[in-house]
N, C-alpha and C positions, 0 to 999 in steps of 0.2 A: 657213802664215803664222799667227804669234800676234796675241793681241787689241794690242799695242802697237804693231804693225805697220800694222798698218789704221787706225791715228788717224793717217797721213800725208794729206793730202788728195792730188789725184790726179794731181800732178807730185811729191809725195814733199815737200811743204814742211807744216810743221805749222800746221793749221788754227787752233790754239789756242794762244794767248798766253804762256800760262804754260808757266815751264820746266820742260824735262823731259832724259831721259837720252836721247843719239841714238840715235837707231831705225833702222832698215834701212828701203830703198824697200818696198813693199809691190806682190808679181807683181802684174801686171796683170787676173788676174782679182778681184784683191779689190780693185785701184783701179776696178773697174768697177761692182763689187757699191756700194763704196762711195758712188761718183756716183752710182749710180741709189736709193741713199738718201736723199741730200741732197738730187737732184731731186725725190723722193718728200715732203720735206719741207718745200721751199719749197710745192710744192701744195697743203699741206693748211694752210700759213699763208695762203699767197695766198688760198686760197676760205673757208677759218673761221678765222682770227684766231688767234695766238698762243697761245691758250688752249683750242685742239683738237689742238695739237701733244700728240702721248702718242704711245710706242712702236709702240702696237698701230694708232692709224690711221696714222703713217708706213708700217709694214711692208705693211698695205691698200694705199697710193697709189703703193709702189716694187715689190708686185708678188713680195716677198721673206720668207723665213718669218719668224714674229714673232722668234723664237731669234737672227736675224742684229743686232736690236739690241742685243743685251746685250750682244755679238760688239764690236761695234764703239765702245758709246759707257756708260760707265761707269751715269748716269742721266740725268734730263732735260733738267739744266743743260748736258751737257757734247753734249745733242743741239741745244739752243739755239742754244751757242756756236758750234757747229761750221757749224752750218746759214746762221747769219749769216754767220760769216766765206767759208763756200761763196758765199754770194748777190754779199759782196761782191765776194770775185774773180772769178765772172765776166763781174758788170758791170763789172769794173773792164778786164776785158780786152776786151768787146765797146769803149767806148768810146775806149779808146785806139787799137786800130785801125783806129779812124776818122778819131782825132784826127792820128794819126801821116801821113794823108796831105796834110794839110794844109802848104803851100809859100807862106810870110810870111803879111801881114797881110792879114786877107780882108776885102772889102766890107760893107757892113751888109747887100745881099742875100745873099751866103756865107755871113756870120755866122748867119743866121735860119735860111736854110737845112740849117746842119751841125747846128744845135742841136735842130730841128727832126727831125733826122733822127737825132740821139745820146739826146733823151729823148723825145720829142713819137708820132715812128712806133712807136716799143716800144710805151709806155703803151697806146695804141690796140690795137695787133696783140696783145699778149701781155702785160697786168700782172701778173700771178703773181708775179715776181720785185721791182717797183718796191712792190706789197704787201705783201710781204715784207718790203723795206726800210723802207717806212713804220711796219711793225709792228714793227719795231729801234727808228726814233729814240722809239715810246712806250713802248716798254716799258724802255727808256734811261732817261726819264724817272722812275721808280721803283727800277731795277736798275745801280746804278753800276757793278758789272762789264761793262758793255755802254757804257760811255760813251767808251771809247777809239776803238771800233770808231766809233763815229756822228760822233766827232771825226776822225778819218782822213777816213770816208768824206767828211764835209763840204768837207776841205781838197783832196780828189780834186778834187770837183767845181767848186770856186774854181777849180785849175789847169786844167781841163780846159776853164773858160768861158773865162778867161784867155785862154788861148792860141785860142780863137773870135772874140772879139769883139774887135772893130775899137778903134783908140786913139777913147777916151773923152773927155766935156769934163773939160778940164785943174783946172776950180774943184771938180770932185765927186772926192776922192778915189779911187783906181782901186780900191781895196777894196770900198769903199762901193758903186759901179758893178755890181762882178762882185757883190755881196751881192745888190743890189738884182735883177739876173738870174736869181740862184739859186732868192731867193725866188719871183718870179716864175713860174718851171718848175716850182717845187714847188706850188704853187696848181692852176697846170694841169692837173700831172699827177694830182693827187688829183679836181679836178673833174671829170677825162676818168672819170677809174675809177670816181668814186662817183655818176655822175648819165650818163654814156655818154651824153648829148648832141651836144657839142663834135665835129665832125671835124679831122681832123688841117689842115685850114685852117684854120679858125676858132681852133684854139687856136693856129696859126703866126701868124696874123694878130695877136692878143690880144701875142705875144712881141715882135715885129715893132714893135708899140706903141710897147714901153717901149723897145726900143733905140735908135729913132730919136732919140728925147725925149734919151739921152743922148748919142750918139756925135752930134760938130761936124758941121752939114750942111755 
């Protein structure tokens, strides 16, 4: 397998934005090598920041010789890139298989509940990944190549509240609504991760709040 081969992520769809000339799947031992980079990579943003991402501590946290980076990923930018867009697919896939068992429109207990259980249990159980993502939307904020990505992801999770939360009051825009939700969970989830006080009640409780406030009693 050549080095252009292994910048497929690990269903063979390109991780990276920009076009390129089609590539061939990449065997399965080099989609494995490659996952276990990218998980390697979220970990070392998860616990030291964006800014300890370098070749040599991924290769440390994925377990794999340092040589397999250069293998894989051009320079730093395109281990950034690649690593976000990883983060985002697989939150994007844990949540929709959650979303997707969802049948009409759910109560405002269901609603709390799924939402509860699509950001709320992760954050607690495992932010690695949700840190990850937060260190996207800042470093978005300085790095416009990265604002497509923090634009998707945001409109992921409008639809994904969407389709949770129960019909809303009819005078508050249903934009505004799901905005006002999003914001919301994104408080939490930073205040679970950065102060690990909160239990996954008390931050369901805190949610639970505001949705009452807007969905018709």
């Amino acid at each position: 397998m050549n080095r252009s081969e292994a910048q497929k992520d690990v269903d063979g769809a390109d991780l990276i934005s920009r076009p390129r000339r089609r590539r061939r799947r990449p065997d399965s031992r080099g989609a494995v090598r490659l996952r276990q980079i990218l998980d390697g990579a979220v970990q070392v943003i998860g616990t030291g920041g964006l800014a300890s991402l370098t070749h040599r501590a991924v290769a440390e946290a994925a377990g794999v010789p340092l040589g397999s980076m250069t293998y894989y990923f051009r320079d730093r930018a395109e281990l950034v890139d690649q690593t976000m867009s990883y983060a985002v697919r697989i939150e994007r896939q844990r949540m929709t298989a959650i979303v997707e068992r969802v049948a009409g429109a759910p109560s405002v207990d269901h609603s709390v509940e799924l939402l509860t259980e699509i950001f709320l249990d992760k954050t607690i159980a495992d932010p690695l990944y949700d840190l990850a993502l937060f260190e996207m939307f800042m470093e978005a904020t300085r790095n416009p190549e990265l604002r497509k990505q923090t634009r998707d992801w945001s409109a992921l999770i409008a639809g994904i509240i969407d389709r949770v939360l129960p019909p809303t009051d009819p005078t508050l825009p249903r934009a505004v609504a799901i905005q006002l939700v999003a914001a919301e969970i994104d408080g939490l989830m930073l205040e679970s991760s950065s102060n690990r006080e909160m239990t996954v009640q008390q931050l369901s409780d805190h949610l639970r709040a505001l949705i009452v406030r807007i969905v018709p009693g």
